[in-house]
Steps between C-alpha positions, in 0.01 A plus 500: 500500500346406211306656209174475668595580826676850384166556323289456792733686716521778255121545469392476891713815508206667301210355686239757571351333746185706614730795470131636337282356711205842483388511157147701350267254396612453198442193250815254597691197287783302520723355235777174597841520366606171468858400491667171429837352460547306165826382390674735750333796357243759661132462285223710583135367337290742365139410318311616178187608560225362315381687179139411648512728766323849521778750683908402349391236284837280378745690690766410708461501888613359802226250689268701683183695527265683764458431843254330619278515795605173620901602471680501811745707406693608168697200470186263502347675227821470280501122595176468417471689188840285366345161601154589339687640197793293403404179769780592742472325836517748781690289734794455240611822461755674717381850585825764516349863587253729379597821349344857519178504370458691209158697402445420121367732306122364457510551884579139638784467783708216362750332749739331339602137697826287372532173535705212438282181307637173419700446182301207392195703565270393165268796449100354457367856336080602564425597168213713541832737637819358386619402117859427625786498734866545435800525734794708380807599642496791802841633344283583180367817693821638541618473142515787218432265207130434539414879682297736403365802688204798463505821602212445715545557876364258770644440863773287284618795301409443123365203368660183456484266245667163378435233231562175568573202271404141719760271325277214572201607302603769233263760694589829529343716866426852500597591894415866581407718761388376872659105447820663284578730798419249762746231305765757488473607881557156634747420216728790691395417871571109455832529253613808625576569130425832367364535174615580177248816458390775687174409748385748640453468857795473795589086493668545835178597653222449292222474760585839582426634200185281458369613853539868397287405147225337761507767740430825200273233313293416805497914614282557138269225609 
């Protein structure tokens, strides 16, 4: 088996499926966490948000965004959101699983879907929302070096934080928060590495713990 069929079979172990199919009507999004292969290493792309925008203006992020009311599902409107973003054609990526959806903090449900893109995928960024994208190495999530953490809770335990030097352009990235916990959960479910610091949550089950952080969230709404 090779490296990206133990990473697919890995992940589809942590599909959610609609294991959460009843939810309030609450504001929903999606974000697309796209994997490639590159060299014979696992890449993950992330974007930086343009310094234009009104709400997280030059941050780091996954592509996504709301749902919308022609969405189908959550999976549309995180292939949507990437191809309108960063130009990614939706029928060249490689969906792998959703994971629990997680209820952010300014009230959205975000549901998190992994995928595998192409490795010669050549990002076209909109840049009324994107000033870049970078690809960096999955493993990077797992490492010590680069970690920092806060002591402020969320349904990932504190707050995680990296900084990230692209070799390729001299820019250093700011990842924190939502995208920084998201990176390291699928760093652990697809490497079955786990990390040099303390997280925060159970890795052997982490939709467990997420589902109990819906279910009190959702209880106050």
């Amino acid at each position: 088996m090779d490296l990206k069929e133990k990473t697919i079979a890995s992940l589809k172990k942590h599909d959610s499926g609609d294991a959460f199919p009843r939810v309030p009507a609450v504001p929903k999004a999606s974000v697309l966490i796209p994997l490639l292969l590159r060299d014979g290493e696992l890449r993950v792309l992330l974007t930086v948000r343009s310094v234009h925008l009104k709400q997280h203006a030059g941050e780091v992020c996954f592509p996504g965004g709301k749902s919308e009311s022609g969405d189908t599902d959550e999976t549309h409107t995180a292939l949507r959101e990437a191809q309108e973003e960063i130009g990614l054609p939706s029928h060249t990526v490689e969906v792998i699983c959703k994971l629990f959806p997680i209820l952010h903090k300014a009230g959205l449900l975000i549901t998190p879907v992994v995928a595998f893109i192409e490795s010669s995928f050549e990002a076209d960024p909109n840049a009324d929302e994107v000033s870049e994208v970078f690809t960096l190495p999955l493993e990077f999530f797992t490492k010590e070096a680069d970690h920092s953490c806060y002591p402020v809770p969320s349904v990932f335990g504190p707050t995680h934080s990296f900084m990230y030097t692209d070799p390729r352009t001299g820019n250093i990235h700011h990842i924190w928060g939502l995208t920084a916990a998201l990176a390291i959960t699928v760093a652990v479910l697809a490497l079955g590495k786990k990390p040099e610091f303390e997280v925060g949550f159970d890795l052997t089950d982490p939709a467990s713990g997420f589902k109990d952080f819906l279910n009190h969230r959702l209880s106050k709404l």
